[in-house]
Structure formats: C-alpha cells, structure tokens
C-alpha positions in Angstrom: -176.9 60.7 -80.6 -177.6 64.1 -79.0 -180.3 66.7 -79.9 -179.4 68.0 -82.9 -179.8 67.8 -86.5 -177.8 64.6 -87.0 -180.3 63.1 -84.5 -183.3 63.9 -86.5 -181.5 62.3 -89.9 -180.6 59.6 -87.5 -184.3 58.8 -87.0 -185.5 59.4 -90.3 -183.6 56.7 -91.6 -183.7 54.7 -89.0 -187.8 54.7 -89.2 -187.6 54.1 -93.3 -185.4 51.0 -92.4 -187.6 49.6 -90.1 -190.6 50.4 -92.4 -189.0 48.7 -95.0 -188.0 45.8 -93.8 -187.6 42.4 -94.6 -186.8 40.7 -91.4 -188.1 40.2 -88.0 -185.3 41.7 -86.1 -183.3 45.0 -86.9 -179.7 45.6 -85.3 -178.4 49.4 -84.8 -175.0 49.4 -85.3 -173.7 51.7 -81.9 -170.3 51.3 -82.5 -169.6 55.0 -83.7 -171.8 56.5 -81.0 -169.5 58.3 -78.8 -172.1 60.3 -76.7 -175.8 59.8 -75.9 -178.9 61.9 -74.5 -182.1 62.1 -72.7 -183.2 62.9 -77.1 -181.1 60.0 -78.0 -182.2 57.5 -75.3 -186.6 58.7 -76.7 -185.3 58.7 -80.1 -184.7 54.7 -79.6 -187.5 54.1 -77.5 -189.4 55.7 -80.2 -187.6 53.3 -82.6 -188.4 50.5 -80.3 -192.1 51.2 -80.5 -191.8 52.0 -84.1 -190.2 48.9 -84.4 -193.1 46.6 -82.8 -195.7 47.9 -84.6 -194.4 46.7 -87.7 -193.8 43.2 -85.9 -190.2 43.8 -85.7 -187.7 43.5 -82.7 -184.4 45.5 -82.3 -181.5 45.4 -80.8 -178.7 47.5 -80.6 -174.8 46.2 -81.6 -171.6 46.9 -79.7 -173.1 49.9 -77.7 -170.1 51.4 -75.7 -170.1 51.1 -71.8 -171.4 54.4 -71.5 -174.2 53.8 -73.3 -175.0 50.3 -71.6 -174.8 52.1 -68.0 -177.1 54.4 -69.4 -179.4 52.1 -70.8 -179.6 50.0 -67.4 -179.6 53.0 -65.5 -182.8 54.1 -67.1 -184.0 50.5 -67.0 -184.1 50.7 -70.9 -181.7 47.8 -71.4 -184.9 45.5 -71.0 -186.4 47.1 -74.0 -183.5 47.1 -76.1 -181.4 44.1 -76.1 -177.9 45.1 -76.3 -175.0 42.7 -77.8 -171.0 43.1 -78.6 -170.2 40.4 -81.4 -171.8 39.3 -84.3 -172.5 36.1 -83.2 -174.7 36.7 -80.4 -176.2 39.0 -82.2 -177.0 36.5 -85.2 -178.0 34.3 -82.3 -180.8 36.6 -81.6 -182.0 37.3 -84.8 -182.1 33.2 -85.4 -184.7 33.6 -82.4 -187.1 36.3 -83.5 -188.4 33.8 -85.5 
C-alpha cells in the first residue's frame, strides 16, 4: 500500500465495497500487505471516513507488525481496529450490531 497505481485500484474497490455493502462492519484483509505509506496510511483513513458515512465500521485483518507499529505510532490504531484471527474478528462484527 504505497503511492502508486496499485494504490489507487486499491481504493477504488475498496470504496465500491463499502458502497455496496450489506453489512455493518467491513474487514480489509492485510495479510498480503508487505509495506505501507504516509498514501497508504490516508488512503485508509479515507476508507475509514468513507466507511462511516455509509453507517459502516471497519477493521483491518492480520495486519503485519510493521503495519500495527505504524498504526499506533500515528495513533491511527484507535480508528481502525486491528485483529489477527478470524474469530476475534467475527467477534467484532457480532458487535457492530
């Protein structure tokens, strides 16, 4: 999730998802992120926002440790809920409602 064009098809999809969607919590899959910028980190708050406006929450799934330093580091991590399993994760979504 750097700047780049895979970032920008990243967040096109992304935002159809969310504006299609048929639940009241969304989970981003971060498990094949390997890296992650200052364009990756707005890209998500832009999601995040993007997100709550269409009375949605999301989360992100099995970010690495990398990302999760980041995240707290730019006290994001209280805006985007971060889980490794599926079952907290499902836990989570059980609660949105």
């Amino acid at each position: 999730m750097t700047l780049g064009p895979h970032l920008l098809e990243f967040s096109k999809v992304a935002l159809a998802a969310i504006q299609s969607h048929r639940s009241s919590a969304i989970l981003l899959d971060m498990s094949g992120v390997e890296a992650i910028d200052s364009a990756g980190l707005g890209e998500l708050v832009i999601l995040y926002t993007a997100a709550g406006q269409s009375q949605c929450r999301l989360a992100l799934l099995n970010p690495s440790p990398h990302i999760v330093r980041l995240l707290e580091t730019t006290r994001l991590s209280g805006l985007l809920p971060h889980f490794h399993g599926n079952e907290s994760a499902i836990s989570w979504i059980r609660n949105a409602h």
